[in-house]
Phi, psi and omega in degrees: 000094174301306214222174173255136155282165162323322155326276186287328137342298176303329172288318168305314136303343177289310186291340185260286195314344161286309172305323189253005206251304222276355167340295188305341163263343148318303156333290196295336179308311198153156167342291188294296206302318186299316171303322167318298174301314187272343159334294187303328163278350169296293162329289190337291173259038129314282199283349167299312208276329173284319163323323180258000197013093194212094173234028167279019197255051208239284170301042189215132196309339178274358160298256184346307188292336189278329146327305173307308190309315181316297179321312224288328184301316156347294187305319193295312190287347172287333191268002193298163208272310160207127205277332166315275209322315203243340193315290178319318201285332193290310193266009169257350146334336185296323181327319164304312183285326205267324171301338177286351194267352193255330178255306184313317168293338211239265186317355165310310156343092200290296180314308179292328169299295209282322149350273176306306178304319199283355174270293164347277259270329160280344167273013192260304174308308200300302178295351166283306178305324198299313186292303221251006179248001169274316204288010173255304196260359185053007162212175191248189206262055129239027158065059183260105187299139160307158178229151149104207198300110179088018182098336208327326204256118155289160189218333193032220192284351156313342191356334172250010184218154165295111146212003183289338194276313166299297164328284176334293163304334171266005158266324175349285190303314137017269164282328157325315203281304184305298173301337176252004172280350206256325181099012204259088187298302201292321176321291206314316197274359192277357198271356205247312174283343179299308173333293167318281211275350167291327188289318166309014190239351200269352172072353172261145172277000178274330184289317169258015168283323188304294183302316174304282187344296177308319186298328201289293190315303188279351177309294206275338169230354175271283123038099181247325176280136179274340148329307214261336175308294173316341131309315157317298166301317185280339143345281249255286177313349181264315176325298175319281164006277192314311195282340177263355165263001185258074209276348180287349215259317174279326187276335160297341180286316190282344168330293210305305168306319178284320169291313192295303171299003185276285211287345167261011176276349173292147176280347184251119183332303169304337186291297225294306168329288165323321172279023213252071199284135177095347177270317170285031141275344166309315176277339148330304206274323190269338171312295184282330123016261187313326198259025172213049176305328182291256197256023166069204210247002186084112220298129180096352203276327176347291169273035178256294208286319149331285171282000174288352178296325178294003168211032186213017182259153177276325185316146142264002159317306211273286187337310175287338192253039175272357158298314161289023183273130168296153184283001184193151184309336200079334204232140162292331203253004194257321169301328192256005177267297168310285177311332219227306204107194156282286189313291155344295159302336100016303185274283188311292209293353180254337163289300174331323184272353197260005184250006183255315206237047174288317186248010198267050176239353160298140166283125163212145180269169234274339161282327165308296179358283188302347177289317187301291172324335177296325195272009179251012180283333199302298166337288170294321110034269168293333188270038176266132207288190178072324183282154181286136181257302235074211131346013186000292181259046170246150218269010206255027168247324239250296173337295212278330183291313184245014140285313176305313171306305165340314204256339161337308174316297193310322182274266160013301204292297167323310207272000000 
């Protein structure tokens, strides 16, 4: 079978579009099942490219730079202090590449986009709806309780895990983006604020230092109207309002600020530090740093290499407090220093940065530009140093960091 016909093309679209529309819910089952889909959609469209023998996306640079990132993840796992622990998570990245190249093929499609997206952009309301009716009733409406002190964490359709907030956020920009690359200004922005403000109701703070971060972004570079600035800010200013009239709400935000300033009042630093969570992995992270400096200790290699400090650190700060070692940094740049080296973050941050400026001697005006920006806030965002991340190279990270890029593309390609 050489070619397709028109028919079976169309079955063919049906069926991926069926495939990319149940993600998002894929996601809410759980880990394995969101992997499970996009394996399949990856296979799928493998043997869709032999078939149609369409190897052209061979010749296309961001391919290419992402190959490389691949060798290079290889590499990192031959040299790892032990290459079993990160090897699946390193050679299972191809997964990623062949999906970008699989949304890039597909959603250019205006028929095929609007599609898929008007099924997100509703299971996106339903989990927004979903937020403001536990944070009214302290359970959601499958009757899943909030956790933690005072009910304070939302759980939504998610029940054993925080994560309705992060969800959330890797479609925002998305949807965002879309409807205001469309010009329909006022639309993108009240869904960008309702969106927002379910994710501030939702209690994780890493997510809503991120999100207040984006607002700072579109004032100042998205935003041209001095209308939508001034919504924005007061938008931004209702929020405050809610999370300080809100006391399981203030008081999680304000903990964090409250620990830290407890914990820098020790005179000695490496102390202060060390009492500090998600921030002493920074001292963990730079401590394993010194004795692997070149490519780190290798992925996933962290708490291994962490708790051995306890008997291989010169500090007796760090000797005593390795029982506070996380099973991962929490942080990206605490993970790719610990994990990676000099060389190896070196090598990723230059990928990164080279998947940004692949195209940048095309001419574009200053509204496509602001326009652009929207699919690169998610993206900045995450790379903010210091906030707790998680992961990088989880796979539920590893989704949301080049979905967002995807579409970055997808929009590039349009303007």
């Amino acid at each position: 079978m050489n070619s397709i016909n028109l028919n079976e093309k169309k079955y063919i679209d049906y069926y991926f579009i069926i495939l990319f529309s149940v993600l998002p819910i894929s996601i809410i089952v759980g880990s394995s099942i969101s992997l499970l889909n996009i394996l399949i959609i990856d296979f799928s469209f493998i043997v869709y490219l032999f078939i149609k023998k369409d190897f052209s996306f061979l010749t296309n640079s961001t391919f290419k730079i992402l190959i490389f990132f691949y060798i290079y993840l290889i590499f990192n796992s031959l040299v790892s202090l032990e290459p079993s622990y990160g090897i699946y998570r390193n050679l299972g990245f191809i997964r990623v590449i062949i999906l970008f190249i699989c949304i890039n093929y597909f959603f250019l499609k205006k028929e095929f986009f609007n599609k898929v997206f008007l099924f997100w952009f509703l299971i996106l309301l339903i989990v927004t709806f979903d937020i403001f009716y536990e944070s009214y009733f302290g359970k959601n409406i499958l009757d899943f309780a909030s956790r933690g002190s005072g009910g304070g964490r939302i759980v939504s359709f998610f029940k054993d895990e925080l994560i309705v907030g992060s969800y959330l956020a890797t479609f925002l920009f998305i949807i965002f983006g879309k409807f205001y690359s469309q010009k329909k200004f006022t639309l993108s922005l009240i869904l960008f604020s309702i969106i927002s403000l379910a994710i501030f109701l939702t209690g994780e703070r890493s997510i809503v230092i991120k999100i207040f971060f984006s607002y700072l972004i579109i004032f100042f570079f998205v935003f041209k109207n001095s209308k939508l600035k001034i919504f924005i800010l007061a938008f931004l200013f209702f929020i405050i309002l809610i999370i300080s009239a809100n006391k399981n709400l203030n008081d999680r935000y304000t903990k964090s600020f409250s620990e830290i300033s407890t914990s820098m009042k020790n005179p000695n630093m490496y102390e202060s530090i060390l009492n500090i969570n998600y921030l002493n992995q920074l001292i963990f992270s730079y401590e394993i740093l010194k004795k692997n400096y070149l490519f780190g200790v290798g992925t996933k290699n962290y708490f291994k290499a962490c708790t051995d400090l306890k008997n291989t650190s010169k500090n007796e700060h760090i000797r005593k407090n390795t029982h506070k070692c996380f099973v991962h940094p929490h942080q990206f740049y605490y993970e790719f220093i610990s994990e990676h080296g000099i060389i190896g973050t070196v090598i990723i941050l230059i990928c990164i940065f080279m998947l940004f400026s692949i195209n940048r001697t095309i001419e574009l005006n200053n509204q496509k530009k602001s326009q652009l920006l929207i699919f690169k806030i998610y993206i900045i965002i995450s790379l903010i140093p210091i906030i707790p991340t998680g992961t990088f190279f989880s796979s539920l990270n590893l989704f949301q960091f080049f979905l967002n890029y995807s579409f970055y593309q997808i929009y590039f390609s349009k303007k």
